[in-house]
MARLORO-964101 format. One record per residue: residue in three letters; x, y, z of N, C-alpha, C in turn. Coordinates in nm, 4 decimals, padded with zeros to 6 digits, m for minus. Example, Ala and Ser with C-alpha at 12.3 -4.5 7.8 and 13.67 -1.06 7.14 Angstrom:
REM residues 2
('ALA',(01.3190,m00.5690,00.7800),(01.2300,m00.4500,00.7800),(01.3200,m00.3300,00.7800))
('SER',(01.2850,m00.2250,00.7080),(01.3670,m00.1060,00.7140),(01.2900,00.0030,00.7870))
REM end
This chain:
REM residues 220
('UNK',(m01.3313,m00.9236,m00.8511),(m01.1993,m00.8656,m00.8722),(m01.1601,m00.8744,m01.0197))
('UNK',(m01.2152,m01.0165,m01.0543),(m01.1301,m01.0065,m01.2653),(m01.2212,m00.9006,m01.3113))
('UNK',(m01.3448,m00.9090,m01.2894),(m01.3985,m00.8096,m01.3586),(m01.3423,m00.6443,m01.3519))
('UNK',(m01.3162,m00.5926,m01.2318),(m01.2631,m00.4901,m01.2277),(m01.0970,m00.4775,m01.2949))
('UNK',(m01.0855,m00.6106,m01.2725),(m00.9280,m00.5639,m01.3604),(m00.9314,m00.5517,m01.5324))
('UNK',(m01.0540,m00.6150,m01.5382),(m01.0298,m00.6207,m01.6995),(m01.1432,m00.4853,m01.7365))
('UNK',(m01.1365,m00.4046,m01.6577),(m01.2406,m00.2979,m01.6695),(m01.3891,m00.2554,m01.6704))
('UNK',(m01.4578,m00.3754,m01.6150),(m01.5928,m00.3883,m01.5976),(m01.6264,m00.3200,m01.4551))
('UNK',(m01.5715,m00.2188,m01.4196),(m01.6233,m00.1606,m01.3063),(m01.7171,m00.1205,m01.2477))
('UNK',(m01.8115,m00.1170,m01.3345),(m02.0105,m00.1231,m01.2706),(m02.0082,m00.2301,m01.2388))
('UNK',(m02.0132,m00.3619,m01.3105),(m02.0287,m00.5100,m01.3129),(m01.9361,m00.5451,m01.1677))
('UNK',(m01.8084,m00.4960,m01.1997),(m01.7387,m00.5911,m01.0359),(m01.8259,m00.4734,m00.9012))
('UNK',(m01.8859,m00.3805,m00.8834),(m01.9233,m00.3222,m00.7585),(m02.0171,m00.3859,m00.7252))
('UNK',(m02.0784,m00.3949,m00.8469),(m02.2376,m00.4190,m00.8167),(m02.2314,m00.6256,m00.7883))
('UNK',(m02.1416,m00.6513,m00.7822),(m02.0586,m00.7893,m00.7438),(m02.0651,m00.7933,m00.6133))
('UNK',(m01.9740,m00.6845,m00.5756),(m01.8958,m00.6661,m00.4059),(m02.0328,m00.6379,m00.3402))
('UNK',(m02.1481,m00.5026,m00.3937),(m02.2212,m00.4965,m00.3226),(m02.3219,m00.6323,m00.3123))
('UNK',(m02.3344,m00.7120,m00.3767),(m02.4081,m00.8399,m00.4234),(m02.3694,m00.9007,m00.2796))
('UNK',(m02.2159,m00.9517,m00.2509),(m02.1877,m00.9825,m00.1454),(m02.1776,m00.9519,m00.0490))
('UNK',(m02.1795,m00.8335,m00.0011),(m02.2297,m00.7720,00.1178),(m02.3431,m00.8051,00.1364))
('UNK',(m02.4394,m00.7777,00.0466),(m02.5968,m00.8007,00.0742),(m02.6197,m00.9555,00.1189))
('UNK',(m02.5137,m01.0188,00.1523),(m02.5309,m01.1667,00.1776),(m02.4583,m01.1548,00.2903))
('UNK',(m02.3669,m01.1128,00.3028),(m02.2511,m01.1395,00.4329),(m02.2126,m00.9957,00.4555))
('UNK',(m02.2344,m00.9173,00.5565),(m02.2291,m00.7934,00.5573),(m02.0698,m00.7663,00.5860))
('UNK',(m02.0023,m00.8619,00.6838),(m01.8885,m00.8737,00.6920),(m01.7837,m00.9351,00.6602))
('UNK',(m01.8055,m00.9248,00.5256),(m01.7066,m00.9589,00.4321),(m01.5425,m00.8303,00.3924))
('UNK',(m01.4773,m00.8427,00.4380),(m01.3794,m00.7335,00.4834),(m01.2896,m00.7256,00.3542))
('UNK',(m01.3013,m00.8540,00.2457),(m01.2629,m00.8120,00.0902),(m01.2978,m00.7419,00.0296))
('UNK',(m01.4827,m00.7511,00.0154),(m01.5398,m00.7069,m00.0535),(m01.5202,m00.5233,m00.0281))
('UNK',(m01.5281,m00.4870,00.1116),(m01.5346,m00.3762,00.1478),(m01.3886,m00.2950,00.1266))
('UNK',(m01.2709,m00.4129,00.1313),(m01.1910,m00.3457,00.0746),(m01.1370,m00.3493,m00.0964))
('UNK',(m01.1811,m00.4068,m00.1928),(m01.2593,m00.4117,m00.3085),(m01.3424,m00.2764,m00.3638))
('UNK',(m01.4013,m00.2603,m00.3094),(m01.4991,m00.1409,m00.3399),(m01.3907,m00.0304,m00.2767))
('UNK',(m01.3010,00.0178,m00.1763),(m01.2171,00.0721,m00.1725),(m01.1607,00.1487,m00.3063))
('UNK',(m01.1049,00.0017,m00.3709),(m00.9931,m00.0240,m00.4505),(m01.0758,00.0368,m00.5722))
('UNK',(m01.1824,00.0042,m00.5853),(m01.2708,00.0665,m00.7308),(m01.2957,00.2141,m00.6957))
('UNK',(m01.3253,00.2349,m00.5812),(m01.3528,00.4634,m00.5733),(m01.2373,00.4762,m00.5546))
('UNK',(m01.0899,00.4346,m00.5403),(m00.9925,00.5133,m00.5214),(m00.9885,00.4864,m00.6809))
('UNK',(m01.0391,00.4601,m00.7652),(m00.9362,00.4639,m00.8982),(m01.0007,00.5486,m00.9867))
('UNK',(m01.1847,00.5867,m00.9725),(m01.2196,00.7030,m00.9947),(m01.2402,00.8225,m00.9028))
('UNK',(m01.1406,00.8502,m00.7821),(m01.0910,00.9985,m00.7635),(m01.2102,00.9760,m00.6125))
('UNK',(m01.3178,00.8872,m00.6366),(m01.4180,00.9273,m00.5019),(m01.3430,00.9374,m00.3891))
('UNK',(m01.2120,01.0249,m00.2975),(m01.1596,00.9531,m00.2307),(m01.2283,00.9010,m00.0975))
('UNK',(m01.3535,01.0219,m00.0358),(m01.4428,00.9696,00.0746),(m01.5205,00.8590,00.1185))
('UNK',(m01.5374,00.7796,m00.0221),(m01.5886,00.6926,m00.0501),(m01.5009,00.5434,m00.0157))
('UNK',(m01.3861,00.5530,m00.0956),(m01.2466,00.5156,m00.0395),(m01.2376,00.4742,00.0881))
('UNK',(m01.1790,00.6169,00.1583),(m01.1703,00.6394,00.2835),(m01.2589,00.5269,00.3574))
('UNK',(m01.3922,00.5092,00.3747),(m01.5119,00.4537,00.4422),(m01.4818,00.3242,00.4053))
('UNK',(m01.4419,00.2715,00.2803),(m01.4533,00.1392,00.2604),(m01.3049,00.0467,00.3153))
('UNK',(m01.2198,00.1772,00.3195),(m01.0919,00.1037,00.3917),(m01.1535,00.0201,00.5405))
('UNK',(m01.1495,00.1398,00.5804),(m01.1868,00.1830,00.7263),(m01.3035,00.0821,00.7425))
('UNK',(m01.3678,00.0040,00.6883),(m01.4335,m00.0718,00.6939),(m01.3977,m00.2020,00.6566))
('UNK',(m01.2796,m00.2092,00.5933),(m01.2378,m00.3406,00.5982),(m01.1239,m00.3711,00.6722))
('UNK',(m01.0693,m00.2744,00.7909),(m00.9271,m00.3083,00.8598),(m00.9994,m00.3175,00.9853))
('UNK',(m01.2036,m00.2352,00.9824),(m01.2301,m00.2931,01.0986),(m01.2977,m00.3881,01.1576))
('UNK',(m01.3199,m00.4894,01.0258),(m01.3332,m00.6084,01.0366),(m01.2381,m00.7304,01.0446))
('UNK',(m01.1192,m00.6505,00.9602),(m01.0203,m00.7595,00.9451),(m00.8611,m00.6894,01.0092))
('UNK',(m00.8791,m00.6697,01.1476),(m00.7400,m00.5775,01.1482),(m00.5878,m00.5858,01.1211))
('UNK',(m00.6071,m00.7237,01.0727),(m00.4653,m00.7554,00.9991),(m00.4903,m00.6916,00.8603))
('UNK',(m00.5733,m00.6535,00.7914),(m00.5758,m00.6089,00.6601),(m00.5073,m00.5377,00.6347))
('UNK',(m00.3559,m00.5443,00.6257),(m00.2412,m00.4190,00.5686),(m00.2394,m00.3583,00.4976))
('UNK',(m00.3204,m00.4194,00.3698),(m00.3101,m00.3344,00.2335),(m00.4125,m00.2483,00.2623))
('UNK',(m00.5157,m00.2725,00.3631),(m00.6341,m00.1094,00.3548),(m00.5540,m00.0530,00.4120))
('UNK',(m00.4846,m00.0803,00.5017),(m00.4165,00.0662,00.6081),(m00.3387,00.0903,00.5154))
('UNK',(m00.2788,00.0556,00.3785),(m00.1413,00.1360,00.3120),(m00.2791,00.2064,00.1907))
('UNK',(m00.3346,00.0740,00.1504),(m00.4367,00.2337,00.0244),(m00.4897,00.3480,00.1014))
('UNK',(m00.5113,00.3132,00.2577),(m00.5883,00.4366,00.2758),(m00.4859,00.5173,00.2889))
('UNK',(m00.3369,00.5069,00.3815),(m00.2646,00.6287,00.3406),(m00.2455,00.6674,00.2072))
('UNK',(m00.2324,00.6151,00.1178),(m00.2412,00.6599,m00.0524),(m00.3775,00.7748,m00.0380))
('UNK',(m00.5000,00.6872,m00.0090),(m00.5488,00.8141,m00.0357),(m00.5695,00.9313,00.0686))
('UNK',(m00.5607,00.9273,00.1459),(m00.5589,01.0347,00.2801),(m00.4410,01.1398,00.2600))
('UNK',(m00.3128,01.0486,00.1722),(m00.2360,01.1212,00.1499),(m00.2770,01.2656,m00.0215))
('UNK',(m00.3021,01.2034,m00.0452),(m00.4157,01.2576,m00.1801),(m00.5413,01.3670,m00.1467))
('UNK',(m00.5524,01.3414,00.0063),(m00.6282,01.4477,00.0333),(m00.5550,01.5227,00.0943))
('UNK',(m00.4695,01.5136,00.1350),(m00.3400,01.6140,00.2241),(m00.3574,01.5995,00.3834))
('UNK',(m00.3968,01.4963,00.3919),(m00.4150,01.4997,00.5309),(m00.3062,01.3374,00.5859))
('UNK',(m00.1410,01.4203,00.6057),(m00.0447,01.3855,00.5786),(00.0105,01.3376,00.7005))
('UNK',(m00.0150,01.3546,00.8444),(m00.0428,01.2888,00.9804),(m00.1383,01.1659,00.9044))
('UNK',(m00.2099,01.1677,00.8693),(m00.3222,01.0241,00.9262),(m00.2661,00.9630,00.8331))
('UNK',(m00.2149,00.9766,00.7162),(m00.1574,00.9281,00.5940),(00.0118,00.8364,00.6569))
('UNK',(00.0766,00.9235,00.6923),(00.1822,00.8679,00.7887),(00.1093,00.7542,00.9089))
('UNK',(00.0440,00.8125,00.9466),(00.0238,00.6726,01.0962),(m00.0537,00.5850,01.0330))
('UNK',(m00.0984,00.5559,00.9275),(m00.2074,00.4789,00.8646),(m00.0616,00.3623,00.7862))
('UNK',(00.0350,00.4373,00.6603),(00.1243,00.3505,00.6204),(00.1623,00.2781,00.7612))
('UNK',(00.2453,00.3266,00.8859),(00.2670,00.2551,01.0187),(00.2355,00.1210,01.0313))
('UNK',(00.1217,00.1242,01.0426),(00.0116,00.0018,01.0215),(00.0020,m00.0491,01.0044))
('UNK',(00.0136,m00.0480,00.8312),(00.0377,m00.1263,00.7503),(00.1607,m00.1988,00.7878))
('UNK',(00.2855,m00.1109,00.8311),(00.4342,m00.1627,00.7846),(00.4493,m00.2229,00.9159))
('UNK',(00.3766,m00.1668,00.9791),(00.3837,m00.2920,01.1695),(00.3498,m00.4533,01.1455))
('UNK',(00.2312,m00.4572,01.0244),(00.1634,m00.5909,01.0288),(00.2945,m00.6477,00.9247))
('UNK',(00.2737,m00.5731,00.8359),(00.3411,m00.6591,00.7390),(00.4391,m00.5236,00.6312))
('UNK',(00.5665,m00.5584,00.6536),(00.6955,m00.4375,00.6296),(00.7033,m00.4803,00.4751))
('UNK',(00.6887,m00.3962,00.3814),(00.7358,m00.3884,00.2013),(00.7775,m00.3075,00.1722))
('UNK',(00.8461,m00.3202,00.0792),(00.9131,m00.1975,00.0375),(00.8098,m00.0570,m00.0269))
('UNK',(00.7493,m00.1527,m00.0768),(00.5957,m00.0062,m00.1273),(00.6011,00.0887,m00.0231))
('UNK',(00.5457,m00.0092,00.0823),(00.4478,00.0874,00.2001),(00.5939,00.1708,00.2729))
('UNK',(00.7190,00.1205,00.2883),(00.7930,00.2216,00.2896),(00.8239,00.3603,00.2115))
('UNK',(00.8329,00.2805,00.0286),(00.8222,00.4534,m00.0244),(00.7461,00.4923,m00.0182))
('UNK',(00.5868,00.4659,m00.0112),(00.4699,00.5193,00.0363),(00.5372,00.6334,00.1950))
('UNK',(00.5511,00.5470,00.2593),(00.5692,00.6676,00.4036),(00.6792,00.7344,00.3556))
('UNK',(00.8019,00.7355,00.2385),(00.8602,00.8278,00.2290),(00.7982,00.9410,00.1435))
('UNK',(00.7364,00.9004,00.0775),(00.6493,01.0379,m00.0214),(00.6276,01.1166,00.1206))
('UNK',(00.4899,01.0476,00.1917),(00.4044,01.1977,00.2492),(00.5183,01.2283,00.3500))
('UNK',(00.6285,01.1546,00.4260),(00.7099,01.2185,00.4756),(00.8168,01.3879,00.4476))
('UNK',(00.8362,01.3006,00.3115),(00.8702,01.4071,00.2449),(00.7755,01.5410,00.2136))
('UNK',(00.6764,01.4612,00.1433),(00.5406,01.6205,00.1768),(00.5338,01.6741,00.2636))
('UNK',(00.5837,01.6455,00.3785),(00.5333,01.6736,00.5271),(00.6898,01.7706,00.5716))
('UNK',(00.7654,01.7711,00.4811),(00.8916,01.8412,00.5046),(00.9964,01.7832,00.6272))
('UNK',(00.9633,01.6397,00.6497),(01.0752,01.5762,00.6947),(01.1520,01.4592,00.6412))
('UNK',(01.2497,01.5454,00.5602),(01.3477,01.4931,00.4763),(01.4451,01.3706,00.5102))
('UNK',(01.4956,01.3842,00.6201),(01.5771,01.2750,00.6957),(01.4828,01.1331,00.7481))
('UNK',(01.4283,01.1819,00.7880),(01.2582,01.0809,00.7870),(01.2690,01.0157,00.6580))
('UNK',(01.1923,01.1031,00.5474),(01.1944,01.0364,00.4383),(01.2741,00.9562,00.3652))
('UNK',(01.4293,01.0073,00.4190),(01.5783,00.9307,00.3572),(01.5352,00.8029,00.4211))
('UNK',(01.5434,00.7657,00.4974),(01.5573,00.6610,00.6091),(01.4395,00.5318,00.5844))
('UNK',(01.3160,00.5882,00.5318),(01.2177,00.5681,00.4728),(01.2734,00.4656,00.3609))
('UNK',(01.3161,00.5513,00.2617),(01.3603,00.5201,00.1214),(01.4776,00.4335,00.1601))
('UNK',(01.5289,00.4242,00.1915),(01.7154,00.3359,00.2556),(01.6361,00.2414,00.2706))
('UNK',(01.5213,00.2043,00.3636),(01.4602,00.0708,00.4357),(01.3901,m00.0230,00.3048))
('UNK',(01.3152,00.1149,00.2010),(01.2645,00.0210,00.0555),(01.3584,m00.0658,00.0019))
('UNK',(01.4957,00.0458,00.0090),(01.5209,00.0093,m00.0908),(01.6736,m00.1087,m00.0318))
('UNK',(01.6511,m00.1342,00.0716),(01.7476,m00.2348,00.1879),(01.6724,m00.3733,00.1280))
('UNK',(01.5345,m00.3724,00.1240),(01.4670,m00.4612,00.0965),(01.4833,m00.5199,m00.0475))
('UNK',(01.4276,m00.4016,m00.1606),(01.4603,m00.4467,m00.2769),(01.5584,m00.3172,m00.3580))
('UNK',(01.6966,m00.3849,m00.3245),(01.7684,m00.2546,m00.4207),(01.7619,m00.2757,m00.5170))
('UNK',(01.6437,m00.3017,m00.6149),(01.6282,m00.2859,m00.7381),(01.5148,m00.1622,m00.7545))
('UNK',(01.4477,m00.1053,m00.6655),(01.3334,m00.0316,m00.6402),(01.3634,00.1171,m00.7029))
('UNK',(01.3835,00.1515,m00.8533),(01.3817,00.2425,m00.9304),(01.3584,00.3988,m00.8723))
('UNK',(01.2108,00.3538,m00.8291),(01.1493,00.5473,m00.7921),(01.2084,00.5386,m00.6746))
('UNK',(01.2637,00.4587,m00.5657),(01.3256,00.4546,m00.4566),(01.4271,00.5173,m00.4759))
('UNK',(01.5471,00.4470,m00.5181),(01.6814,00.5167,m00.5736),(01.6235,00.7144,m00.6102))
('UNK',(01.5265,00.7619,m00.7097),(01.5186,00.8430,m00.8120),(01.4766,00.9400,m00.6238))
('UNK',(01.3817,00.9089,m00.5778),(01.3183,00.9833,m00.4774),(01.4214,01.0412,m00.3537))
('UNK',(01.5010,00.9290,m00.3499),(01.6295,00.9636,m00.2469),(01.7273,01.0472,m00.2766))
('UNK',(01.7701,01.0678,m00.4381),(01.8659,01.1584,m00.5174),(01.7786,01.2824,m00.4894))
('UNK',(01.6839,01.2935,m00.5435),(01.5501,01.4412,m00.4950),(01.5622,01.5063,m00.3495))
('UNK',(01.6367,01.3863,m00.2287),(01.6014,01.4623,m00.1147),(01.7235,01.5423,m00.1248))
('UNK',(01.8822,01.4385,m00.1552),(01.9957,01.4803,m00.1502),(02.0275,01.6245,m00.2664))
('UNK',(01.9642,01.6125,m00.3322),(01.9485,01.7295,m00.4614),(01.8795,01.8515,m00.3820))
('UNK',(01.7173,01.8218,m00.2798),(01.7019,01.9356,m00.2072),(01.7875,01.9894,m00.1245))
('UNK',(01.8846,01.8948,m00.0694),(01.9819,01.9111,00.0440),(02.1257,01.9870,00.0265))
('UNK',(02.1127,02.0059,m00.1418),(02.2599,02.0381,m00.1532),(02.3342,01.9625,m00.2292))
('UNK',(02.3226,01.8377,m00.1462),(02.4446,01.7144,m00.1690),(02.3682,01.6531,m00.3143))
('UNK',(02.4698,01.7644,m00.4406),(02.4104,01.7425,m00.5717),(02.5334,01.6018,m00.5931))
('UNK',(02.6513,01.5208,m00.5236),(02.6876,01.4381,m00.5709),(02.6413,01.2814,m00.5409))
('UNK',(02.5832,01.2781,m00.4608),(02.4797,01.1607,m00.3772),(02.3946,01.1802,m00.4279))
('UNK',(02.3337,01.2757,m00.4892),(02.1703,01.2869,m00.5885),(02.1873,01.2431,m00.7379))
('UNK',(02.3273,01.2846,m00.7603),(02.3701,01.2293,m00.9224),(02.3940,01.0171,m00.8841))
('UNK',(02.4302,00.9926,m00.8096),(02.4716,00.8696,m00.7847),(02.2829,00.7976,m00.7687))
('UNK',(02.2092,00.8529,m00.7544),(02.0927,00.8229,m00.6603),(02.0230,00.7890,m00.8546))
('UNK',(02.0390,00.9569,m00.9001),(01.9679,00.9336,m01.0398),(02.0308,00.8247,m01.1337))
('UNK',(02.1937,00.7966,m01.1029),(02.1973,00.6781,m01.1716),(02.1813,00.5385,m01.1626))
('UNK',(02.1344,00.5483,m00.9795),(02.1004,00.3862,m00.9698),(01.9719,00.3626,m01.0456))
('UNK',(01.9173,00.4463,m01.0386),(01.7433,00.4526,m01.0748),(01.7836,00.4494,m01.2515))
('UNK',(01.8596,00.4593,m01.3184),(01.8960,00.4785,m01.4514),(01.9271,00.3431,m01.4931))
('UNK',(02.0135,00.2935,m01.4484),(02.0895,00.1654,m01.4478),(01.9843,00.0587,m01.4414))
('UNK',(01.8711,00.0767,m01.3460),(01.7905,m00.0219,m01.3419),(01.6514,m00.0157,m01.4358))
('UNK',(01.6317,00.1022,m01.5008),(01.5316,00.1511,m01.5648),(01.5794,00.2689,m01.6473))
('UNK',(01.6664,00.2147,m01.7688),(01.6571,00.3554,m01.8382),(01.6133,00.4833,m01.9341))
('UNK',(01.4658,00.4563,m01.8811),(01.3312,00.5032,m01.9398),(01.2986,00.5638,m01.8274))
('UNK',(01.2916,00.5348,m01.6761),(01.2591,00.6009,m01.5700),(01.2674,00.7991,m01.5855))
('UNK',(01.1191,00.8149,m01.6226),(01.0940,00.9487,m01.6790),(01.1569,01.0557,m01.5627))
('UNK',(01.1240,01.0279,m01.4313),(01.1927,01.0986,m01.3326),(01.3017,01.1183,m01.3110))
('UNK',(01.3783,01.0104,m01.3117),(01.5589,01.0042,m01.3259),(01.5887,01.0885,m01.4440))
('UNK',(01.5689,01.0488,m01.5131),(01.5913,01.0909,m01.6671),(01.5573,01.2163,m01.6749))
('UNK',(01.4899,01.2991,m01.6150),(01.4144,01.4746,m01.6088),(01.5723,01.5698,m01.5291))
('UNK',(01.5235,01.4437,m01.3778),(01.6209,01.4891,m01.2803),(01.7986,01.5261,m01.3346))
('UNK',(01.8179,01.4132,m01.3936),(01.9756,01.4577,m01.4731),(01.9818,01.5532,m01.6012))
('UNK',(01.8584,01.5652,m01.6864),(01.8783,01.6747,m01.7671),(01.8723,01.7975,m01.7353))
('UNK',(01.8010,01.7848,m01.6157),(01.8127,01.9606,m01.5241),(01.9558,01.9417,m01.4515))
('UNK',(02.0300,01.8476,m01.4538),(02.1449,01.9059,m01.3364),(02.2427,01.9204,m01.4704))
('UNK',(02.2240,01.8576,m01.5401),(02.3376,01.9089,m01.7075),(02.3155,02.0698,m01.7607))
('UNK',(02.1599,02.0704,m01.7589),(02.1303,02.2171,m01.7664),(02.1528,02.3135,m01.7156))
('UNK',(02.1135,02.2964,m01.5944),(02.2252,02.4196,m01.4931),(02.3519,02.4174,m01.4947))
('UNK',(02.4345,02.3165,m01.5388),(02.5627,02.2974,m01.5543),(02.6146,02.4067,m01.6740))
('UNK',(02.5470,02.4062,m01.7157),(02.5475,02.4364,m01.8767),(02.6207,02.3219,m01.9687))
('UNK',(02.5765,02.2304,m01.9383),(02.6384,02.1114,m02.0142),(02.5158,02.0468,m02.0684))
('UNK',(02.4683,02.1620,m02.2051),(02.3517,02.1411,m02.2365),(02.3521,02.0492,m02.3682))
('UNK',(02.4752,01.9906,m02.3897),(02.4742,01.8985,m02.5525),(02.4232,01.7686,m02.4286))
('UNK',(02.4806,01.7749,m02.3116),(02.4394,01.6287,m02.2105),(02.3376,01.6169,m02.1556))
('UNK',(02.2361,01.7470,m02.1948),(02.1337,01.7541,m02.0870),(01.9883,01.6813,m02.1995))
('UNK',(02.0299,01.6890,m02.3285),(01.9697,01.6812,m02.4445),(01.9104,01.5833,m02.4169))
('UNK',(01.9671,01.4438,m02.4333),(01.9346,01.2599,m02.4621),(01.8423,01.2774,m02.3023))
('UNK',(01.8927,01.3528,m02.2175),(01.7963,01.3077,m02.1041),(01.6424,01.3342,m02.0394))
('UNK',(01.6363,01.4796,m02.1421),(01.5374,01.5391,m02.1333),(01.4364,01.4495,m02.2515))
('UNK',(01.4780,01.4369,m02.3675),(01.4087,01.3519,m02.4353),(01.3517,01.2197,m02.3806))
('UNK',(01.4260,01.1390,m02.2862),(01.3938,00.9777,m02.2843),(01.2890,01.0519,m02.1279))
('UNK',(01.3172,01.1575,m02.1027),(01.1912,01.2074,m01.9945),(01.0440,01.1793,m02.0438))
('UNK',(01.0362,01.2270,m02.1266),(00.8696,01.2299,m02.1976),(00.7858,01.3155,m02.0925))
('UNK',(00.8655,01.4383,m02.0182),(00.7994,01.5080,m01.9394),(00.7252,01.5474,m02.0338))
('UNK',(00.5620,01.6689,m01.9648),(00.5291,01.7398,m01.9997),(00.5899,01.8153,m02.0939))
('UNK',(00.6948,01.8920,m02.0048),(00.7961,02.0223,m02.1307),(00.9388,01.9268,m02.1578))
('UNK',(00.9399,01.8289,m02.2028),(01.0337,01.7678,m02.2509),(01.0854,01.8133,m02.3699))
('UNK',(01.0075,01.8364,m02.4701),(01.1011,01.9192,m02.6339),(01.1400,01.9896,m02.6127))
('UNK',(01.0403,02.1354,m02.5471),(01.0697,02.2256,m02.4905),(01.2267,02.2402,m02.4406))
('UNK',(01.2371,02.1802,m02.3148),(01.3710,02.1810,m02.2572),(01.4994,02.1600,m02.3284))
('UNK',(01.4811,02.0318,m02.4546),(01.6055,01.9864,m02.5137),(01.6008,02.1051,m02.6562))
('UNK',(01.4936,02.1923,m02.6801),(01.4936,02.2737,m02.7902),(01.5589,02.3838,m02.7526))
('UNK',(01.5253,02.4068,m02.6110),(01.6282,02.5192,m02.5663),(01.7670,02.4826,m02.5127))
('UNK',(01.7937,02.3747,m02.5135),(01.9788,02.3484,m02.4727),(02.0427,02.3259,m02.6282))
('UNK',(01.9165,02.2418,m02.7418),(01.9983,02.3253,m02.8552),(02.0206,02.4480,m02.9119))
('UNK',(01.9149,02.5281,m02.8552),(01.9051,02.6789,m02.8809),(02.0615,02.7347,m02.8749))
('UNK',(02.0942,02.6998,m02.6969),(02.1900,02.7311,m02.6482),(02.2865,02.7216,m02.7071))
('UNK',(02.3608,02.5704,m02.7691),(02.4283,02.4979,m02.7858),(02.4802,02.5541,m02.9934))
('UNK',(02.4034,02.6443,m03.0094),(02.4057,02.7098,m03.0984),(02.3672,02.5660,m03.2361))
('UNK',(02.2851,02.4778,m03.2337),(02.2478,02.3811,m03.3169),(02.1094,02.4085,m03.3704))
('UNK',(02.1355,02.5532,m03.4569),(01.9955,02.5630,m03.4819),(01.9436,02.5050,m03.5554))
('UNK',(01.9860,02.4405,m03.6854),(01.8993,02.3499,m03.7356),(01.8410,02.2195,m03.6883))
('UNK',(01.8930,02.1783,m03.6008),(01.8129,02.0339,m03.4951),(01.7351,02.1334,m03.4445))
('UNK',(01.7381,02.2566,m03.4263),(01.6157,02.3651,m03.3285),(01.5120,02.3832,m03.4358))
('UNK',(01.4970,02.4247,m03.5317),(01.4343,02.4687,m03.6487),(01.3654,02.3092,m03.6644))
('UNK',(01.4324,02.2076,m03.6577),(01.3583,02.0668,m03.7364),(01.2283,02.0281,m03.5934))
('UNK',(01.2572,02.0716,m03.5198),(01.2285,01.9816,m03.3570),(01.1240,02.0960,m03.3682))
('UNK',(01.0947,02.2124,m03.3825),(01.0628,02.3211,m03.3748),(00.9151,02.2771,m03.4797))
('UNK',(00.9617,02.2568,m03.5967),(00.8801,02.2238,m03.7416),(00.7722,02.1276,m03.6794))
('UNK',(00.8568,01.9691,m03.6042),(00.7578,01.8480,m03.5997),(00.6420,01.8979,m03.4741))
('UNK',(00.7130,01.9663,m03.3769),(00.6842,02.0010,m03.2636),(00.5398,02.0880,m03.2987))
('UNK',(00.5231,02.1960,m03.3935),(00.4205,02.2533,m03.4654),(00.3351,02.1686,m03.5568))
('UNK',(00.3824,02.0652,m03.6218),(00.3075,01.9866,m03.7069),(00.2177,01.8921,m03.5748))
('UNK',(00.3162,01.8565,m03.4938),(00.2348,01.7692,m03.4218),(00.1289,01.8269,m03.3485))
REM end
């Protein structure tokens, strides 16, 4: 395991497989080697090594929650849901709850997913993407004033949280309350983050902060 954390990832497999080759049912190791193909993308590989260590060790919670991570990654969003279950039957965290609220939400059941996110974040209301993910459902829903309250718990507790911080510069933007939408789109570090705050100064008729942002934005 140190080896893989400190990035020796040939060295820690060829570890895990070392110990298998001694104890075939070793239900760490197998979920170990899991943990190393889910982090280069193998997810089938993954998949097999979960599934091989929850069926040796069926209290093993954390394989039944990585494997919904990755099952959910393959879109196969039923087994991904009954797999977090599992997990949250043996042993209930707030993770493996926003975990079942993501693919819930992928899965287009929103109220599900609220309920999901309420239970993370019942547990630890300090849980940032919790708060940010629950404003997203209420924001799909309409209810843009429970989604503004949602983006600022997630603000309050993290105010770097790139998602919160995206989420409120788009609701200033559509507002057209684009001098407010500015500071938020920046501390985003989205993808089109300049982008966005270059065009609310566009708007905002501040063309020389447009022209300078414009200049570094090309130099860079």
């Amino acid at each position: 395991v140190v080896l893989g954390q400190l990035g020796f990832d040939a060295e820690a497999q060829q570890c895990y497989h070392k110990a298998l080759s001694l104890k075939p049912n070793l239900a760490p190791a197998w979920f170990n080697l899991g943990v190393a193909a889910q982090a280069h993308g193998r997810w089938q590989e993954a998949v097999e090594s979960y599934r091989k260590a929850f069926a040796l060790e069926p209290g093993f919670y954390e394989a039944y929650g990585n494997l919904g991570v990755v099952l959910q990654k393959q879109g196969h969003l039923e087994e991904a849901i009954a797999s977090y279950h599992k997990a949250l039957a043996i042993h209930p965290h707030p993770l493996g709850y926003f975990n079942l609220g993501t693919a819930l939400r992928d899965e287009g059941k929103h109220e599900a997913a609220s309920q999901s996110y309420l239970k993370a974040l019942e547990m630890n209301p300090n849980y940032a993407d919790a708060h940010n993910n629950l404003g997203e459902i209420f924001r799909d829903q309409g209810n843009m004033d429970d989604a503004i309250l949602c983006y600022q718990n997630a603000l309050e507790i993290n105010p770097d949280h790139p998602n919160a911080n995206y989420n409120m510069g788009e609701y200033h933007s559509l507002a057209k309350e684009y001098a407010e939408a500015i500071p938020y789109f920046e501390r985003s570090h989205f993808e089109d983050f300049q982008e966005r705050a270059m065009e609310c100064l566009y708007k905002i008729e501040r063309y020389d902060e447009f022209r300078k942002k414009l200049k570094d934005m090309v130099a860079s």
